[in-house]
C-alpha positions as CSV (number, residue, x, y, z in Angstrom):
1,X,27.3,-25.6,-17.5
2,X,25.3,-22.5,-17.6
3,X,25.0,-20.4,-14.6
4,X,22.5,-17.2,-13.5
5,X,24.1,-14.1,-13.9
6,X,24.7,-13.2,-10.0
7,X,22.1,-10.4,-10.7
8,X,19.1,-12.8,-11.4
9,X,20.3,-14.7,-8.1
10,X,20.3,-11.1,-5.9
11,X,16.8,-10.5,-7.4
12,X,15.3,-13.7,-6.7
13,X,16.5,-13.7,-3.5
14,X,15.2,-10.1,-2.6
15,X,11.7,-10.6,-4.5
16,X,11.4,-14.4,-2.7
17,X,9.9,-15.1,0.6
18,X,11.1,-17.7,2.6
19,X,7.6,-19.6,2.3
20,X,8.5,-20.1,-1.4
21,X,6.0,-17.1,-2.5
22,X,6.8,-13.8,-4.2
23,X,6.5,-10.5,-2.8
24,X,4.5,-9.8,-5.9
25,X,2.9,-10.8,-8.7
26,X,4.7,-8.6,-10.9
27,X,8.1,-9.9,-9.1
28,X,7.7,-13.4,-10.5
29,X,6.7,-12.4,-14.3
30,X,9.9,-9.8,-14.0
31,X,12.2,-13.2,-13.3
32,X,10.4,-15.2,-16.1
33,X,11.0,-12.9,-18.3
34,X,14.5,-12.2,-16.7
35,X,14.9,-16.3,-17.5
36,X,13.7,-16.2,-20.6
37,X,16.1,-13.7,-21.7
38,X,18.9,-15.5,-20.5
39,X,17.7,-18.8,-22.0
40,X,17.6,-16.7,-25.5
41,X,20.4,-15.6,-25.9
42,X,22.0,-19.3,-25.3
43,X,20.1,-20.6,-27.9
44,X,21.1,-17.4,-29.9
45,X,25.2,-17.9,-28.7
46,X,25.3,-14.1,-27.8
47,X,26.5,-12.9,-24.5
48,X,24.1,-10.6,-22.1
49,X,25.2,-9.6,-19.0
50,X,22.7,-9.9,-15.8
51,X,23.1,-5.8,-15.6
52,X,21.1,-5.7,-19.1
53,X,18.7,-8.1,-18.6
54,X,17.9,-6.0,-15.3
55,X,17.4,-3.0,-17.7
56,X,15.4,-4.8,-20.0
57,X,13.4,-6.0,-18.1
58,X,12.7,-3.6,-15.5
59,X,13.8,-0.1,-17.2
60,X,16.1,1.9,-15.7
61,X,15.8,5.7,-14.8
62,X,17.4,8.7,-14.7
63,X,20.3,8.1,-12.4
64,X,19.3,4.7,-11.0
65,X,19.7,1.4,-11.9
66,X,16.2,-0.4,-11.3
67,X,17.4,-4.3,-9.1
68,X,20.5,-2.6,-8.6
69,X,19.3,0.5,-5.7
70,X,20.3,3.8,-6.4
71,X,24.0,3.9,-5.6
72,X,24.4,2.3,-9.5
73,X,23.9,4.3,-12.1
74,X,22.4,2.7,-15.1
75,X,24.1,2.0,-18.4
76,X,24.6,4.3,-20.6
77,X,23.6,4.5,-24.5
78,X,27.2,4.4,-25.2
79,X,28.3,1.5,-23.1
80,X,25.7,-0.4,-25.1
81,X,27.0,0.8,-28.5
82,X,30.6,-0.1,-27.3
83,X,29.7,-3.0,-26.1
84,X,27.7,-4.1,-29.6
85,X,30.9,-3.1,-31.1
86,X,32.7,-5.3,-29.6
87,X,30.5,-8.2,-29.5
88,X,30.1,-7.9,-33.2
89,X,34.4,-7.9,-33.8
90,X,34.7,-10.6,-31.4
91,X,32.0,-12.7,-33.6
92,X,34.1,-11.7,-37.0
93,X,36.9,-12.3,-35.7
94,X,35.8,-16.4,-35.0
95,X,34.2,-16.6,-38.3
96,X,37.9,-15.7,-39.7
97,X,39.8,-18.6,-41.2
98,X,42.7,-19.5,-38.5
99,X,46.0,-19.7,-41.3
């Protein structure tokens, strides 16, 4: 059974009032599309973690993480190449004939 990444959770709960209401607007299209990039890439099998959606979806800056307050830097170019890297091995190495 699928599960929110622990980062969708912190921002609903931060952007949620208890009446049910967003703080903003803008709050509840960011977690649609926050949702809808989770429920992609299920149908697509690939892994994302919630600290990319975040970026995605909310852009990071220089030296802070947007969601994530500034303590967290955001990730860098090269984590995402590394991480593509791997993603794509890990994929090969399933589609590899077990002997």
């Amino acid at each position: 059974m699928y599960e929110d990444p622990i980062e969708l959770k912190l921002y609903f709960d931060t952007h949620h009032k208890k009446d049910g209401t967003w703080t903003h607007p803008q709050a509840q299209e960011n977690y649609e599309q926050m949702k809808a990039l989770c429920k992609q890439a299920i149908d697509e099998g690939t892994e994302i973690s919630g600290r990319q959606i975040l970026e995605k979806v909310l852009k990071s800056k220089s030296g802070y993480a947007r969601g994530l307050g500034y303590g967290v830097k955001p990730i860098s170019s090269k984590d995402l190449e590394f991480e593509a890297i791997l993603q794509a091995e890990k994929m090969a190495a399933e589609k590899k004939p077990m002997n």
